[in-house]
N, C-alpha and C positions, 0 to 999 in steps of 0.2 A: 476437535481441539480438546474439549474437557467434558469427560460422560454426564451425562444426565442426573446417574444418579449421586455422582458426586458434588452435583451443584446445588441439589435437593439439599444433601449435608450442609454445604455452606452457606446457602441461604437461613436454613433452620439456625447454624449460629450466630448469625447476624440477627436474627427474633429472637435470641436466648434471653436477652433480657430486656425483652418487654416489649421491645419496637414493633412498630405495625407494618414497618413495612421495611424488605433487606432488596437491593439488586446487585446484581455482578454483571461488569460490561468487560468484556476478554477482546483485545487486538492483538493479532499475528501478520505481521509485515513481512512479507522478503520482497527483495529489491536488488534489480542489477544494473548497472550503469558503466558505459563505454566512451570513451576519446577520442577524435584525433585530429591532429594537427600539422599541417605541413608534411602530410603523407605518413606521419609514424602515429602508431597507436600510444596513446598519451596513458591511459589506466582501464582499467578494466575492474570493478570492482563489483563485489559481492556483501549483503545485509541483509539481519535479519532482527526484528525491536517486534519485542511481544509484552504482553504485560495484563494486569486487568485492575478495575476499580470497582472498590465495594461503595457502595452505599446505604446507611441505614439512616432511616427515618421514625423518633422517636416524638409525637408531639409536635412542638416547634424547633426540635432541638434533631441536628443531624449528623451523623457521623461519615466520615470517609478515610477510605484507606487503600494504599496503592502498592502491588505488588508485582515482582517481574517474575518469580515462582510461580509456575502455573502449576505446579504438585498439589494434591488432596492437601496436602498439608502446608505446603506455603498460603494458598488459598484460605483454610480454615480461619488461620494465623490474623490474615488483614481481615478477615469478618470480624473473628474476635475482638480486634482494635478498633473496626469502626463501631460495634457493638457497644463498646467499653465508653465509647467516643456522644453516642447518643443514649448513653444508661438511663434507663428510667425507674429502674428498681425491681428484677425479680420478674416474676409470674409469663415467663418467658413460651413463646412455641419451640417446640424439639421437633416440631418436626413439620416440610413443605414438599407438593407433590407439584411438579411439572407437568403440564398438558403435552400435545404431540410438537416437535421444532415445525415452527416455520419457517422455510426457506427462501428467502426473497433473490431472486433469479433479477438482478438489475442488469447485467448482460449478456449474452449467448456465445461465448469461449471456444472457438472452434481447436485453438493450439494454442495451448498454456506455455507461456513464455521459461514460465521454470522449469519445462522439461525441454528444451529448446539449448543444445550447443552454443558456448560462448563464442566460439569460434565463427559460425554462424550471423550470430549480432555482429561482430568486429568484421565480418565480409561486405555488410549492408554500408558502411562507411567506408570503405574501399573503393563500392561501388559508385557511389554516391563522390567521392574525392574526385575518380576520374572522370565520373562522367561531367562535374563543373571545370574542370580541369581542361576540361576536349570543346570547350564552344570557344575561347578568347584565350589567345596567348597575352594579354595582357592581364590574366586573371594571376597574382600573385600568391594569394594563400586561400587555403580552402579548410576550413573548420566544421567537422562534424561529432556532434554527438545522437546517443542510442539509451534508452532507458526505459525501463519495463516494471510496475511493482504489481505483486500480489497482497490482499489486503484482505484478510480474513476476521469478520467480528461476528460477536457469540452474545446473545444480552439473556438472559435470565431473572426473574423477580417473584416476590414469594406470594404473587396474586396465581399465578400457574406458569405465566407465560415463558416462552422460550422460543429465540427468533435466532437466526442464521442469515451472514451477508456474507459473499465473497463479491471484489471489486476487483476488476482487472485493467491493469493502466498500459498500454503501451507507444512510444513516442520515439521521432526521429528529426533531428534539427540538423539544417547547413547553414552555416553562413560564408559570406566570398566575399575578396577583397580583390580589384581590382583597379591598376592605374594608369593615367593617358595622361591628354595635355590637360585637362579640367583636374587635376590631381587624384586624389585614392577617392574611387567610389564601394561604395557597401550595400550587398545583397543578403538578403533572408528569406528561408521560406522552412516551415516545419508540419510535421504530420502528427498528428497523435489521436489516440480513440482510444473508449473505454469497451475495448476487443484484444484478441491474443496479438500473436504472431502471424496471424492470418494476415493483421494489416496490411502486410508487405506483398502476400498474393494479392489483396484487392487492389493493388495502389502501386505504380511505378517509383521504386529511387530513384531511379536517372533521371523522372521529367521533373523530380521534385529537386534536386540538384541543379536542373538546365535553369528550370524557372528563378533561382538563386541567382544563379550565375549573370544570367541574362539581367538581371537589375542594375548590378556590378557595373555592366558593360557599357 
């Protein structure tokens, strides 16, 4: 996301004047999200929100500053503000070395949903539409959504340290509306893990749809 040695930079101006202590916390989001309803594909969209926050700590006194420029130089910029923000007068460090990154593996990613055809997600609600669709001809509407984020954070601080997370989310909801003589009943049932695209090999749509359906019924 943002080199090492660049963050040594930013941290260092964040102690420029005088603080004992500077951190940078960096988030990089992407995110896709799928519709549908009544058999048609309702949106299909795509996001991505990144950003990071400085923190200096001067005494009791603390500064923060938050920027969506993740450049050497957008970065420098919010250190220099929270810098400015927790001054203590002078006699600053120029300069912080970073230890080796550590990486914290919080889940095992067999198929990252961002390299994954949209086309693809928008099949798995298809699948899922018909198959609640095929248990009760008195099943009326059938409502499916698909959603998958990637979640990448970066923490850095001018004690040495330097940690790395990647989070991977991915999820799949039905819901079923079905009606008889006891009037409209409503089914749900959803999937989600903190794994890829795999989910979908480990795990049936269709029985996760039936199971929907069948509550409806």
């Amino acid at each position: 996301m943002v080199a090492s040695d660049v963050l040594e930079r930013v941290l260092a101006k964040g102690r420029s004047t005088g603080a004992e202590f500077a951190e940078v916390y960096i988030e990089d989001k992407r995110s896709t999200s799928a519709g549908l309803d009544d058999g048609k594909v309702e949106q299909v969209t795509s996001g991505r929100d990144r950003g990071a926050g400085i923190r200096v700590i001067a005494g009791e006194t603390t500064g923060f500053a938050h920027t969506s420029d993740l450049s050497e130089r957008g970065l420098l910029a919010a250190a220099e503000a929270a810098a400015v923000a927790a001054k203590q007068g002078g006699g600053g460090v120029n300069k912080v070395q970073l230890g080796t990154e550590l990486r914290h593996a919080v889940n095992t990613v067999k198929i990252s949903p961002d390299g994954v055809e949209k086309s693809r997600k928008v099949e798995l609600l298809k699948r899922a539409d018909a198959a609640a669709r095929a248990v009760n001809s008195a099943i009326v509407q059938v409502s499916a959504g698909y959603g998958d984020s990637l979640r990448r954070i970066l923490v850095a601080n001018s004690n040495g340290v330097l940690s790395a997370d990647d989070q991977v989310r991915t999820l799949l909801r039905v819901s079923v509306v079905a009606t008889g003589d006891g009037g409209m009943q409503t089914g749900y049932d959803s999937l989600g893990h903190t794994i890829g695209f795999e989910l979908f090999d480990e795990n049936d749509v269709e029985e996760l749809a039936i199971r929907a359906a069948k509550q409806a019924v």
